[in-house]
Backbone as XML, in Angstrom:
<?xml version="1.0"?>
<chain id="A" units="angstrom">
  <residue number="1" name="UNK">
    <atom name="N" x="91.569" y="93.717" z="80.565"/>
    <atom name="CA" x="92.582" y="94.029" z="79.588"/>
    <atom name="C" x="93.294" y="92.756" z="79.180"/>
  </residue>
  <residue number="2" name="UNK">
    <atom name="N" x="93.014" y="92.634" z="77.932"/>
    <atom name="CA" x="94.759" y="91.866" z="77.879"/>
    <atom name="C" x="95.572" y="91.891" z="77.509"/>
  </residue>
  <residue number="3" name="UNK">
    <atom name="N" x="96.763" y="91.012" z="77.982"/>
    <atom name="CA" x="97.843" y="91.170" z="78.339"/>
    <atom name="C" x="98.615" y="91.971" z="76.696"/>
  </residue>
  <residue number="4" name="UNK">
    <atom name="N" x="100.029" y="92.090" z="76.743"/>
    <atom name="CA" x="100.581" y="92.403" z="75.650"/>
    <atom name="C" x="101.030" y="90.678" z="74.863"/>
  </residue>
  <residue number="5" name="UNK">
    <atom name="N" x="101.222" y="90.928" z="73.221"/>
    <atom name="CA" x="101.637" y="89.860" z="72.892"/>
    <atom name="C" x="102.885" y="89.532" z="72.865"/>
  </residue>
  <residue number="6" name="UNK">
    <atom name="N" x="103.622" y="87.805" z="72.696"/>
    <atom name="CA" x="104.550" y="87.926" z="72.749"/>
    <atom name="C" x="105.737" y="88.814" z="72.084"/>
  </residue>
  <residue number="7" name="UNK">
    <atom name="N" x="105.283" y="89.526" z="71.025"/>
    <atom name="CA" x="106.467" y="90.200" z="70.781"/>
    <atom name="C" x="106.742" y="92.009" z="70.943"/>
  </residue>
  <residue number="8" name="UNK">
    <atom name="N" x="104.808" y="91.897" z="71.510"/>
    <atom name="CA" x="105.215" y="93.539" z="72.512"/>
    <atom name="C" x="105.807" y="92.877" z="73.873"/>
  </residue>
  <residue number="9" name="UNK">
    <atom name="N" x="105.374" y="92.234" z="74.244"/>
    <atom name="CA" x="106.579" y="92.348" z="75.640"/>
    <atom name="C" x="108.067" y="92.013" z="75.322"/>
  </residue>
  <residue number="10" name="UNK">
    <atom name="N" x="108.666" y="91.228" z="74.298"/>
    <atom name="CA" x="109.594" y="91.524" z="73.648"/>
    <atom name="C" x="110.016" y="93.247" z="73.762"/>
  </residue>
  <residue number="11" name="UNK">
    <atom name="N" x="109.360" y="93.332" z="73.180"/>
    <atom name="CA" x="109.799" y="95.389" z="72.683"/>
    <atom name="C" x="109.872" y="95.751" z="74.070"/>
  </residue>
  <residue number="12" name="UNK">
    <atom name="N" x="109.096" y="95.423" z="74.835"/>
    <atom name="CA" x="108.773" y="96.426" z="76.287"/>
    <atom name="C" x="110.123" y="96.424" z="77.166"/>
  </residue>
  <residue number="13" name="UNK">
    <atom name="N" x="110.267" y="94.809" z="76.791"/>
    <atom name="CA" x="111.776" y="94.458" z="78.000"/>
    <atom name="C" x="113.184" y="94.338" z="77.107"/>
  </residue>
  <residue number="14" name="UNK">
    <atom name="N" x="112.992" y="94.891" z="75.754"/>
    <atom name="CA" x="114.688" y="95.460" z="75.489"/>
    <atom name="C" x="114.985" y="96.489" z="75.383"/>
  </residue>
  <residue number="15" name="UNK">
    <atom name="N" x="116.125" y="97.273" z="75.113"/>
    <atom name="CA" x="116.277" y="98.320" z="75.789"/>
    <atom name="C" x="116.148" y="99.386" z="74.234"/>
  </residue>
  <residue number="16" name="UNK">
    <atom name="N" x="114.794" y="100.249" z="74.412"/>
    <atom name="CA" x="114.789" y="100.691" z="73.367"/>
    <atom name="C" x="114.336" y="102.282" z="74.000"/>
  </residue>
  <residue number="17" name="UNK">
    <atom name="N" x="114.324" y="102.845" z="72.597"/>
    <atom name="CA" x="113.724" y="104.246" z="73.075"/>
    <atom name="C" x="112.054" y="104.589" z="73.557"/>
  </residue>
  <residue number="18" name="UNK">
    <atom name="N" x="111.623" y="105.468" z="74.378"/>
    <atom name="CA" x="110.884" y="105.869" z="74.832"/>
    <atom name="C" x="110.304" y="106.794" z="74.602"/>
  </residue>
  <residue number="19" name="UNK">
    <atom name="N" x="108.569" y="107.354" z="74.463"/>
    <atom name="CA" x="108.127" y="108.510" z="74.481"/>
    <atom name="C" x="106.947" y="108.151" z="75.570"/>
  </residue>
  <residue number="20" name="UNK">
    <atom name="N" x="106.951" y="109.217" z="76.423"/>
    <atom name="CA" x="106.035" y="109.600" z="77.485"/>
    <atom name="C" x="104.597" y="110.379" z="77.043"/>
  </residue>
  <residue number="21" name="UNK">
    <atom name="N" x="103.507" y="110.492" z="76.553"/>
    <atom name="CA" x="102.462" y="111.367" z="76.834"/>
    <atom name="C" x="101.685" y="111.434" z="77.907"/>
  </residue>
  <residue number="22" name="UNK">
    <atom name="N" x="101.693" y="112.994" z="78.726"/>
    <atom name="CA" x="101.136" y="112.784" z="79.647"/>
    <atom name="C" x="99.997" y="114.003" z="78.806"/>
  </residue>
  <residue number="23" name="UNK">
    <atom name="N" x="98.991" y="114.488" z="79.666"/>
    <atom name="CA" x="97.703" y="115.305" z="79.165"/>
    <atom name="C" x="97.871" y="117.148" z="80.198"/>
  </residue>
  <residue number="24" name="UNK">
    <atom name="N" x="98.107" y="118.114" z="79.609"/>
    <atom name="CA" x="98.188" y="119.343" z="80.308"/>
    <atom name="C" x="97.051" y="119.658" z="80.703"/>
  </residue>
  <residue number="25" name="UNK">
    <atom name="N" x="97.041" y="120.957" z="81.723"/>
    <atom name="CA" x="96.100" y="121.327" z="82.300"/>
    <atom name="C" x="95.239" y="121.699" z="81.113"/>
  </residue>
  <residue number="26" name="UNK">
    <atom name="N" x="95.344" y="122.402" z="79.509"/>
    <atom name="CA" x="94.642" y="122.933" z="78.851"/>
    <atom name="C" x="93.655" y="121.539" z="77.924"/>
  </residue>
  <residue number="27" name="UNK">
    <atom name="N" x="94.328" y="120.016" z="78.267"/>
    <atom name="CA" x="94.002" y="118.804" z="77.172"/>
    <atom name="C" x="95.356" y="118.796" z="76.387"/>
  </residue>
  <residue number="28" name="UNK">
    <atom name="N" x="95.892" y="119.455" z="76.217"/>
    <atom name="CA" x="96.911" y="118.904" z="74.939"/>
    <atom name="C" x="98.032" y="117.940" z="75.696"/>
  </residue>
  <residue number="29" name="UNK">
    <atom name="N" x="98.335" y="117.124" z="74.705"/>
    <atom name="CA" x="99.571" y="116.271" z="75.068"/>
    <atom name="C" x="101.085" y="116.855" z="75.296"/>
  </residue>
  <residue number="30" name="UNK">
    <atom name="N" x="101.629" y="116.718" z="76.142"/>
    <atom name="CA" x="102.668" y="116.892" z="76.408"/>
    <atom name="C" x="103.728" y="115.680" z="76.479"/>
  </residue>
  <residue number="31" name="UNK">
    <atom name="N" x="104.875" y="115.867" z="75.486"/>
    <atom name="CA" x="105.785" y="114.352" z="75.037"/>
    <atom name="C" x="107.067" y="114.682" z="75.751"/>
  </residue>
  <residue number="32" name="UNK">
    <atom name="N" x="107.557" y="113.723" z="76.574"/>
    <atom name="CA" x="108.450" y="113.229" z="76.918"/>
    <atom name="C" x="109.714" y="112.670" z="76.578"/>
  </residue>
  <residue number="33" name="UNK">
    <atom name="N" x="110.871" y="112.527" z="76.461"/>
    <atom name="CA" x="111.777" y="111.078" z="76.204"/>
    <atom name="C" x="112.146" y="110.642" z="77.278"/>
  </residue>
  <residue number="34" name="UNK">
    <atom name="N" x="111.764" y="109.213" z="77.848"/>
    <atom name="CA" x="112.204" y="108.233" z="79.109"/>
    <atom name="C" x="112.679" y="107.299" z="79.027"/>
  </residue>
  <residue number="35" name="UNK">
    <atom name="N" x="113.593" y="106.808" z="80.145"/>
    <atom name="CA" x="114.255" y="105.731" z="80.482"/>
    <atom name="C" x="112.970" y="105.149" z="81.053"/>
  </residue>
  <residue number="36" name="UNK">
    <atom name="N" x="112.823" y="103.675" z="81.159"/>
    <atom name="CA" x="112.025" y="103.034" z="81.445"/>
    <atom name="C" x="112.662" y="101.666" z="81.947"/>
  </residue>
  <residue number="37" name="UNK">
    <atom name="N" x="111.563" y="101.150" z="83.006"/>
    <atom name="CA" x="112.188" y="99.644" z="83.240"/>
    <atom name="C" x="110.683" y="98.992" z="83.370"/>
  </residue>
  <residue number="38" name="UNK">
    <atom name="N" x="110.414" y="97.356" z="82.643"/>
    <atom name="CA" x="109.462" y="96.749" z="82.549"/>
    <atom name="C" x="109.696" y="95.656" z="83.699"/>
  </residue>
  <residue number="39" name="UNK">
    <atom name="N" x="108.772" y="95.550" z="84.452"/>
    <atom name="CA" x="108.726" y="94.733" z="85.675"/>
    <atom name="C" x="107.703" y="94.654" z="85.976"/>
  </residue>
  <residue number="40" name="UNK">
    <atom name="N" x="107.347" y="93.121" z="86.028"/>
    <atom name="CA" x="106.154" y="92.684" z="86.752"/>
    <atom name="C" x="104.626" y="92.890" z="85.448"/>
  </residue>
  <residue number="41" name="UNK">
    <atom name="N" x="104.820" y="93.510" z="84.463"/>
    <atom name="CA" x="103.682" y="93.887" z="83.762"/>
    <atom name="C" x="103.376" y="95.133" z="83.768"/>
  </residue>
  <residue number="42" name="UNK">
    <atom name="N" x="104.573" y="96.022" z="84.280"/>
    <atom name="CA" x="103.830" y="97.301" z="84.636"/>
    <atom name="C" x="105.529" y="98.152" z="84.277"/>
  </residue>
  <residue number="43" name="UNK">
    <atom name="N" x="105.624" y="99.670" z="83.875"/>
    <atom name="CA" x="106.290" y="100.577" z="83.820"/>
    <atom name="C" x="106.285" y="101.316" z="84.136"/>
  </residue>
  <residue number="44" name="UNK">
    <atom name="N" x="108.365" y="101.482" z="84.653"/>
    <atom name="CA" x="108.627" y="102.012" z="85.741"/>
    <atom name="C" x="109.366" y="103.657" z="85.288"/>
  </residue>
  <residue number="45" name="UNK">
    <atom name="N" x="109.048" y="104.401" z="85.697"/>
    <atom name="CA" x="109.654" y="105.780" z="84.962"/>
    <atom name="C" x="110.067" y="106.784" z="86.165"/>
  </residue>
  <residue number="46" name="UNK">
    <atom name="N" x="111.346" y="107.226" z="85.900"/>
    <atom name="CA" x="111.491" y="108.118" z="86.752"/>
    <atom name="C" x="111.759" y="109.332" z="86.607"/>
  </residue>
  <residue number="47" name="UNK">
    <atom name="N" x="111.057" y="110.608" z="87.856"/>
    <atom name="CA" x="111.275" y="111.748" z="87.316"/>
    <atom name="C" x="111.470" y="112.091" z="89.134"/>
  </residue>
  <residue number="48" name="UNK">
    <atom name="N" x="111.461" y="114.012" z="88.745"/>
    <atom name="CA" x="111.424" y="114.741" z="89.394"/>
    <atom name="C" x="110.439" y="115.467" z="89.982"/>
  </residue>
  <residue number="49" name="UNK">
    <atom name="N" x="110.108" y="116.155" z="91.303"/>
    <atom name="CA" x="108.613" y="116.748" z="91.459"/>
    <atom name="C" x="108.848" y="117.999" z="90.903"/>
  </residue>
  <residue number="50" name="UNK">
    <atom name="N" x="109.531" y="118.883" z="89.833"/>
    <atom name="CA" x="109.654" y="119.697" z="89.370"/>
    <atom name="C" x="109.301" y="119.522" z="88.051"/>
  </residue>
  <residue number="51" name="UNK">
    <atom name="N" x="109.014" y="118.319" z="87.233"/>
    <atom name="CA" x="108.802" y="118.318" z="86.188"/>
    <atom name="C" x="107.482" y="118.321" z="85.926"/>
  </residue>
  <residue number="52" name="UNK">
    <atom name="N" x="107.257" y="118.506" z="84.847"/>
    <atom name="CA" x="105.612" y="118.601" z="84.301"/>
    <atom name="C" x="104.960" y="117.680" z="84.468"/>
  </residue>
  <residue number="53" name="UNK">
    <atom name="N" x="105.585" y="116.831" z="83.729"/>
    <atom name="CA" x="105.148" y="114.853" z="83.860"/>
    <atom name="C" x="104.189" y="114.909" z="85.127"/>
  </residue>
  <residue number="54" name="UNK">
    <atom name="N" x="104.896" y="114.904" z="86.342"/>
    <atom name="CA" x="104.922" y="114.818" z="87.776"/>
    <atom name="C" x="103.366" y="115.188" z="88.172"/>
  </residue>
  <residue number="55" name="UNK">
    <atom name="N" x="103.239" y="117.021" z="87.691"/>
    <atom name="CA" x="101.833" y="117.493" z="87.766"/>
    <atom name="C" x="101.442" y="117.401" z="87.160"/>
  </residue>
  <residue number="56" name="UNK">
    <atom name="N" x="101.366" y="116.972" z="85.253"/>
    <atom name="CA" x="100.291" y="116.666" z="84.790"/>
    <atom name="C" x="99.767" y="115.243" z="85.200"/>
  </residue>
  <residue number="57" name="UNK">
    <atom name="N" x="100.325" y="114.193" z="85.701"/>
    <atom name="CA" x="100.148" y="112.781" z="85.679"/>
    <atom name="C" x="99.105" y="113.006" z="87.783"/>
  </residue>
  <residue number="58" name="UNK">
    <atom name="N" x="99.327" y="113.788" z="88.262"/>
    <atom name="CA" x="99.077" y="114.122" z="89.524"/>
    <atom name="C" x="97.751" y="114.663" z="89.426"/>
  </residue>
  <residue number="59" name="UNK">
    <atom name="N" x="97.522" y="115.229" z="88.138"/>
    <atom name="CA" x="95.756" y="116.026" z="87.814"/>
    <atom name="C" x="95.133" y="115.171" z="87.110"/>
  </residue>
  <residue number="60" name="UNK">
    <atom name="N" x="96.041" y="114.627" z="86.268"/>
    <atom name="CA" x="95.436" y="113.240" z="85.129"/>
    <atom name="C" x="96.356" y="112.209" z="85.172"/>
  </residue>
  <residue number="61" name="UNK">
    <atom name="N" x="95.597" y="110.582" z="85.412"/>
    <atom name="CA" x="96.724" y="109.698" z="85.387"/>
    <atom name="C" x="96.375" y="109.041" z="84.203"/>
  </residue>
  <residue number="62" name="UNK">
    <atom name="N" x="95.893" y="109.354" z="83.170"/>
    <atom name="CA" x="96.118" y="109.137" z="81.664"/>
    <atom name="C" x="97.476" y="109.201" z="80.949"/>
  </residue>
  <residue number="63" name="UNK">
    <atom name="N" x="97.982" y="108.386" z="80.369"/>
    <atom name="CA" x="99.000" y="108.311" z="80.128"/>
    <atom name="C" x="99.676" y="107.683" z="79.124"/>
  </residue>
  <residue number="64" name="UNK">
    <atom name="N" x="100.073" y="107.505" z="78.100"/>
    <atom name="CA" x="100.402" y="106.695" z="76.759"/>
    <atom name="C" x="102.238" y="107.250" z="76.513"/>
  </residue>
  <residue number="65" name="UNK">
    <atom name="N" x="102.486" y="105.542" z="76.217"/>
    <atom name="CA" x="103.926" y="105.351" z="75.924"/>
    <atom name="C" x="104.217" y="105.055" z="74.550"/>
  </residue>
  <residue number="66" name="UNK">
    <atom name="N" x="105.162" y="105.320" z="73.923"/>
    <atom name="CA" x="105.246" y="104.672" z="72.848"/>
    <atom name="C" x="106.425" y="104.536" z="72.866"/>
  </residue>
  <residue number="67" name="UNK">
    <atom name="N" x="107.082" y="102.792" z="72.238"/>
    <atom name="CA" x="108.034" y="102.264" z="72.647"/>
    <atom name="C" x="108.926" y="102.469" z="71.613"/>
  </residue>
  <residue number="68" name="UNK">
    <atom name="N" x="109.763" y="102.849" z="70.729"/>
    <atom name="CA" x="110.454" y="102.540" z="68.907"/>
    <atom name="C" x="111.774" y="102.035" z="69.014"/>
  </residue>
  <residue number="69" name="UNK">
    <atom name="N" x="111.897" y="100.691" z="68.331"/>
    <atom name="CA" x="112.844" y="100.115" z="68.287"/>
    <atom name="C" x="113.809" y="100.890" z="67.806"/>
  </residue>
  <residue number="70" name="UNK">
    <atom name="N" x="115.161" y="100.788" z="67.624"/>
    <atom name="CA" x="116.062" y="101.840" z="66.994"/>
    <atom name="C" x="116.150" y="101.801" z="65.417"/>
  </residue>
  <residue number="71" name="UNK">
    <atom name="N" x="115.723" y="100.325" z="65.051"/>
    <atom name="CA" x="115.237" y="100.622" z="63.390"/>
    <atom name="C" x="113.967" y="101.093" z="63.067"/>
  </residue>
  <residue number="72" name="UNK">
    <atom name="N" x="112.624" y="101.416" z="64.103"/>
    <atom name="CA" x="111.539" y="102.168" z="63.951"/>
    <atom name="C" x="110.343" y="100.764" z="63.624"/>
  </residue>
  <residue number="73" name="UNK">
    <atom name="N" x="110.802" y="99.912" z="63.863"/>
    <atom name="CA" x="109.568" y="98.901" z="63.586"/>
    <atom name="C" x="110.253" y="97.247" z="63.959"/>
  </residue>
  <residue number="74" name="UNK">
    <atom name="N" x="109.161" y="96.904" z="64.460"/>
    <atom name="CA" x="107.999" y="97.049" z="64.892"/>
    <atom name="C" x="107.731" y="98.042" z="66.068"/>
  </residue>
  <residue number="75" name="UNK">
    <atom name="N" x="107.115" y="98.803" z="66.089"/>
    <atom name="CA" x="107.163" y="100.078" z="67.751"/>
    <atom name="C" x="105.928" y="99.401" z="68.375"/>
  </residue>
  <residue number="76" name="UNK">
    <atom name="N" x="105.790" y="99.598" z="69.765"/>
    <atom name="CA" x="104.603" y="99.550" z="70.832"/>
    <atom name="C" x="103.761" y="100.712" z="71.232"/>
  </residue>
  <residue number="77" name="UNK">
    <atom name="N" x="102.680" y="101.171" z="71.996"/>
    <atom name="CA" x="102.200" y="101.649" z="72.311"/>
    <atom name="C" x="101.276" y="101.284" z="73.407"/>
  </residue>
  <residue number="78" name="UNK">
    <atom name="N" x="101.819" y="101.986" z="74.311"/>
    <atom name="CA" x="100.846" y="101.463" z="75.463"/>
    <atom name="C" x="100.407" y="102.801" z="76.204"/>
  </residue>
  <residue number="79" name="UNK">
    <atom name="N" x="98.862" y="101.937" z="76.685"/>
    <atom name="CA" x="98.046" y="103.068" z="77.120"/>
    <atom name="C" x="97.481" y="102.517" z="78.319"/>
  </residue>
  <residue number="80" name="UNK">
    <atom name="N" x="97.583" y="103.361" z="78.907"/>
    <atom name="CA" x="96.625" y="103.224" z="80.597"/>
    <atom name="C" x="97.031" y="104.202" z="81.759"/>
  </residue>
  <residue number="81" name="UNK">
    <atom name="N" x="96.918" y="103.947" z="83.014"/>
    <atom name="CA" x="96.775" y="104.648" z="83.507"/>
    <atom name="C" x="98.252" y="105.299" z="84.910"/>
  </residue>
  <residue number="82" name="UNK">
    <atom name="N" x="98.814" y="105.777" z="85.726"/>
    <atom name="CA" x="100.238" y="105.736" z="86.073"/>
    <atom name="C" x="99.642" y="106.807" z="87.208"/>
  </residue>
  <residue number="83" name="UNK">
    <atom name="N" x="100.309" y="105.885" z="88.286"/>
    <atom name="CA" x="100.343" y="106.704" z="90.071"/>
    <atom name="C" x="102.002" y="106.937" z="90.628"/>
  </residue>
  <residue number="84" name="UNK">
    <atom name="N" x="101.557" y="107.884" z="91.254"/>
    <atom name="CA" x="102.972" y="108.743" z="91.411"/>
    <atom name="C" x="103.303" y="107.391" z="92.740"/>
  </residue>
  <residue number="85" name="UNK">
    <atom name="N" x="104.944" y="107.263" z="92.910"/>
    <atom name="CA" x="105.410" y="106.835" z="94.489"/>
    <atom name="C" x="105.986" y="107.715" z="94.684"/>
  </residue>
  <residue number="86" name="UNK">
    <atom name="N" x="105.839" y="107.973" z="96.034"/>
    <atom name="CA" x="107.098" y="109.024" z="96.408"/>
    <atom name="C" x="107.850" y="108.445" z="97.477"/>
  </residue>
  <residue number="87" name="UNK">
    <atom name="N" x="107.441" y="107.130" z="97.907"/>
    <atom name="CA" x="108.404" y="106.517" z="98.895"/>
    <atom name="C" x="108.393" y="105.333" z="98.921"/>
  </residue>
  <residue number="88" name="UNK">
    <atom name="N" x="109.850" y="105.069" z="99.398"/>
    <atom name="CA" x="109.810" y="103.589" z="99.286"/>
    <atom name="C" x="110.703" y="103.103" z="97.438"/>
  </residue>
  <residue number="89" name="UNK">
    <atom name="N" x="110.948" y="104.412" z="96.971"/>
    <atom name="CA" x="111.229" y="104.115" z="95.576"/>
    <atom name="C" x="112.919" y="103.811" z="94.927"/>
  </residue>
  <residue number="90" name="UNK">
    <atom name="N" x="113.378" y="103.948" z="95.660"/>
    <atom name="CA" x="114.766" y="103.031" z="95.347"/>
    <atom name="C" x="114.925" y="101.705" z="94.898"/>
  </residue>
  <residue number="91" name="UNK">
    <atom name="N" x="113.982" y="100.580" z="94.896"/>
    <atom name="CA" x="114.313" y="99.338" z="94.533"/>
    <atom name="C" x="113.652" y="99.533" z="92.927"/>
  </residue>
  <residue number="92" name="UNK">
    <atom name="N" x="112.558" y="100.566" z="92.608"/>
    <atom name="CA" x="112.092" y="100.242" z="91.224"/>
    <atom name="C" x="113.420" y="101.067" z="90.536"/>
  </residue>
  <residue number="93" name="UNK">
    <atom name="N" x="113.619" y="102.021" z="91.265"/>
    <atom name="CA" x="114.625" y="103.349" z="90.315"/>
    <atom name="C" x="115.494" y="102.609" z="90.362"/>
  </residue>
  <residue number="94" name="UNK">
    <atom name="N" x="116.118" y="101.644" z="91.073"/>
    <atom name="CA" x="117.657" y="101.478" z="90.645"/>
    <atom name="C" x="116.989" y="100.388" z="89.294"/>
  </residue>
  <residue number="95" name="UNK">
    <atom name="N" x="116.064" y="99.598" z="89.302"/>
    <atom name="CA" x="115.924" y="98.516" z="88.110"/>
    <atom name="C" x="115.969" y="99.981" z="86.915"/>
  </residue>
  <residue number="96" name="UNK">
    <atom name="N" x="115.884" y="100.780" z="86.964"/>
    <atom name="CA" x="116.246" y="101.594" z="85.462"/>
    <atom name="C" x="117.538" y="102.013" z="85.480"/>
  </residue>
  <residue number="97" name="UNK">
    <atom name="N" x="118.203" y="102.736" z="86.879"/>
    <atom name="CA" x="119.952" y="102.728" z="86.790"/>
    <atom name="C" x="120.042" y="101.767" z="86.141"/>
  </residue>
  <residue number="98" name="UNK">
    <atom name="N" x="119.704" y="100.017" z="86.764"/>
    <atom name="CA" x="120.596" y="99.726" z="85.927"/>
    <atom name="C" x="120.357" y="98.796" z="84.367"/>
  </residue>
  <residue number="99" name="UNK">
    <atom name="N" x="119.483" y="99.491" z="84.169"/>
    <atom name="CA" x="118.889" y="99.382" z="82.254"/>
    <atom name="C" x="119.890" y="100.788" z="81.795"/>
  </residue>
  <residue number="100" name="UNK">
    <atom name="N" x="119.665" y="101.658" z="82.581"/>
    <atom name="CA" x="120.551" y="102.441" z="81.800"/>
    <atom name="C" x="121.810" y="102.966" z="81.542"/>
  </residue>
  <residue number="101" name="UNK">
    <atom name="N" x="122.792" y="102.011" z="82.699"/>
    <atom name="CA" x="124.212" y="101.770" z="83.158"/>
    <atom name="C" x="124.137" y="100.738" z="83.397"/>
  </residue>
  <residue number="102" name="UNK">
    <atom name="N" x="125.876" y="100.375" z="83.103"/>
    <atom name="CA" x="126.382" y="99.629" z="83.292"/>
    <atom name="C" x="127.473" y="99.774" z="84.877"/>
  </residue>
  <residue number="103" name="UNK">
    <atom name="N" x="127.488" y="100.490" z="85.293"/>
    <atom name="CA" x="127.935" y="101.159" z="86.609"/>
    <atom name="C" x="127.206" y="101.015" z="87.837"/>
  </residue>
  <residue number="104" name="UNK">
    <atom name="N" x="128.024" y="100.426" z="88.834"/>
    <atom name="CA" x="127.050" y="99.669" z="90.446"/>
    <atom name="C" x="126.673" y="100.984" z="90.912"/>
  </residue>
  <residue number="105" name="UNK">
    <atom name="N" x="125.344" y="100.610" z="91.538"/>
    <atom name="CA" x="124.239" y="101.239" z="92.222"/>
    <atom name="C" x="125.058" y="102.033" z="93.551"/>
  </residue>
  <residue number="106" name="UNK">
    <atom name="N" x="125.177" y="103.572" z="93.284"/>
    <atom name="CA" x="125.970" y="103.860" z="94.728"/>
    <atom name="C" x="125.428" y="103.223" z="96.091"/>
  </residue>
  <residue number="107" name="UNK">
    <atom name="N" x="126.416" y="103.538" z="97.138"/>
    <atom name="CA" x="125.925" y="103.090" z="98.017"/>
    <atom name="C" x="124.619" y="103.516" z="98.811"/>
  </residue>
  <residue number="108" name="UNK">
    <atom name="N" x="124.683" y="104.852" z="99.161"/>
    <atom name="CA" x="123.818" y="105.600" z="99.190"/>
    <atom name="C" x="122.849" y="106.856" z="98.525"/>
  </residue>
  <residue number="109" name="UNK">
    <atom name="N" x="122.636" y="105.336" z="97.448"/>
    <atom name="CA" x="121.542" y="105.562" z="96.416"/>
    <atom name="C" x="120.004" y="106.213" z="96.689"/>
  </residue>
  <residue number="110" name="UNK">
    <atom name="N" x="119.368" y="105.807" z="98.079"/>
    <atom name="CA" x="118.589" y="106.158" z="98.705"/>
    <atom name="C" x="118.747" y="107.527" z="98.765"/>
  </residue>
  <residue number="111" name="UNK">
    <atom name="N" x="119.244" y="107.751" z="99.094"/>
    <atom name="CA" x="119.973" y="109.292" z="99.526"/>
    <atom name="C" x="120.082" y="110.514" z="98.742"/>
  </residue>
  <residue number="112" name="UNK">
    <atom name="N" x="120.677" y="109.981" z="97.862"/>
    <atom name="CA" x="120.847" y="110.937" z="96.285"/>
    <atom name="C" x="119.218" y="110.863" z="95.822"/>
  </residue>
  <residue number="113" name="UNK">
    <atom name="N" x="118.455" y="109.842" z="95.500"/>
    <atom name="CA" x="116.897" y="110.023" z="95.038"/>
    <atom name="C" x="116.506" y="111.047" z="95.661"/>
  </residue>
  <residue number="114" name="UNK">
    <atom name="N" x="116.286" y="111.000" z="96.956"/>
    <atom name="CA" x="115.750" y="111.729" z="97.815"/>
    <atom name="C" x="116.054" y="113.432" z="98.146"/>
  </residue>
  <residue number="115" name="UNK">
    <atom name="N" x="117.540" y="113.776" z="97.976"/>
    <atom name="CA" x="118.020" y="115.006" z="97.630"/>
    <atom name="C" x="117.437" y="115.264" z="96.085"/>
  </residue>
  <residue number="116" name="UNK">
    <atom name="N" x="117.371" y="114.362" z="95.208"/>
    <atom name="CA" x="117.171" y="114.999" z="94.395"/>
    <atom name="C" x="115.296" y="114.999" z="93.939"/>
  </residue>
  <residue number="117" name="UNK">
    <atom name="N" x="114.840" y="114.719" z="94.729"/>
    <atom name="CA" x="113.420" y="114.858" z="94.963"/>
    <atom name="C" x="112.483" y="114.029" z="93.899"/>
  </residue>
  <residue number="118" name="UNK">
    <atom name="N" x="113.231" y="112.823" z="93.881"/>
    <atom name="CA" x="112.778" y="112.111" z="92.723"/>
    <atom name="C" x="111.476" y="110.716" z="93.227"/>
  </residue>
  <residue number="119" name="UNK">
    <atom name="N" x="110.801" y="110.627" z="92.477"/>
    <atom name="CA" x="109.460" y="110.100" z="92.420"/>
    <atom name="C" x="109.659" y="109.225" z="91.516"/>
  </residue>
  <residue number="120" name="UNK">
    <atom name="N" x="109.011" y="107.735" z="91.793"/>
    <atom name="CA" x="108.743" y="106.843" z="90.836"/>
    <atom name="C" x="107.327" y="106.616" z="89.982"/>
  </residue>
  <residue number="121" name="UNK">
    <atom name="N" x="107.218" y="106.972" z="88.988"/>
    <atom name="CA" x="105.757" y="107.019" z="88.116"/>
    <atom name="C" x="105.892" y="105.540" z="88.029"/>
  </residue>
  <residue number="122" name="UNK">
    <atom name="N" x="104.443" y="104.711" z="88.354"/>
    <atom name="CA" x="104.379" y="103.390" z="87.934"/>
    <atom name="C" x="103.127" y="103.164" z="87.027"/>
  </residue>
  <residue number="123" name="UNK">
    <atom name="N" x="103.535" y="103.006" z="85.665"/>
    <atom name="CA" x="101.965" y="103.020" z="84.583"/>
    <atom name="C" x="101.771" y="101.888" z="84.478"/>
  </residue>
  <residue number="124" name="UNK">
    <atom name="N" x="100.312" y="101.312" z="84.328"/>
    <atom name="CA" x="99.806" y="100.212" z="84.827"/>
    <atom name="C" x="98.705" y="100.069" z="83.562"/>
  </residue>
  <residue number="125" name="UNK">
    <atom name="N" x="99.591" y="99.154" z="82.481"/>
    <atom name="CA" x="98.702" y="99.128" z="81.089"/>
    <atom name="C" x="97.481" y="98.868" z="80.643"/>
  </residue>
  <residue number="126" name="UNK">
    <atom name="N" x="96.611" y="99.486" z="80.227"/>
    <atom name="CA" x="95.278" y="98.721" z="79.903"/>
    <atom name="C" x="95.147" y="98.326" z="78.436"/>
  </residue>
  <residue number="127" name="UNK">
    <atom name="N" x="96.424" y="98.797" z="77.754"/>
    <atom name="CA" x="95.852" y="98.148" z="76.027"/>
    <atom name="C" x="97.492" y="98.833" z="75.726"/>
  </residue>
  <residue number="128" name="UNK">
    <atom name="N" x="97.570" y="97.881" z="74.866"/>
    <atom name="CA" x="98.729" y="97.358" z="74.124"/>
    <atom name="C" x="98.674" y="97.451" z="72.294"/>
  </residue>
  <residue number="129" name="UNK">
    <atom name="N" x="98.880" y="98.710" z="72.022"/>
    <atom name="CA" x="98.994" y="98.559" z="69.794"/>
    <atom name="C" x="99.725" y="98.522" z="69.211"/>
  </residue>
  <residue number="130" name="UNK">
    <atom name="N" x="100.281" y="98.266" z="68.466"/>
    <atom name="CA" x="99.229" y="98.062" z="67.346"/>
    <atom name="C" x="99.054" y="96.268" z="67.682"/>
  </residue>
</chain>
């Protein structure tokens, strides 16, 4: 694969809006809106094991993002593939707390994830459009 260009990783690492497609049990797409955090080359999304995302991405790890600036252009799209964590996931989830606050990381942040049965999706890009 390669990489994204400089001005999709631009898009990837400011703070813009999000759409999730994951694939249902029947094939059809199922769309999302996510908070996201870009680290390392790879995106970080967080959910719940109650959500769809969760089991469709758990039967299929096919997966496509699409990124839209808030004026709608230039947008990203990224496609590849995303494995569930279920532990160990507090250091990626707080990098989206804090993309998406401005408010310190409770203390026992660990804690609250975990009551609230939350999982870190990590999608791992293979192609980058337009």
């Amino acid at each position: 694969m390669a990489g994204p260009t400089p001005q999709q990783e631009q898009i990837a690492r400011e703070e813009n809006l999000a759409v999730m497609s994951t694939i249902r049990k029947d094939g059809s797409a199922q769309l999302t809106p996510i908070n996201y955090a870009y680290h390392e080359g790879k995106f970080l999304i967080s959910t719940t094991r109650d959500r769809v995302k969760y089991h469709n991405i758990r039967r299929n790890p096919t997966v496509s993002l699409c990124i839209v600036r808030k004026d709608w252009h230039p947008y990203v799209t990224v496609y590849g593939n995303a494995r569930i964590e279920e532990e160990n996931i507090a250091p990626g989830t707080e990098q989206i707390f804090r993309r998406m606050s401005n408010r310190p990381v409770p203390e026992n942040f660990a804690e609250i994830l975990r009551q609230q049965k939350r999982v870190l999706i990590v999608l791992t890009p293979e192609r980058f459009a337009p």
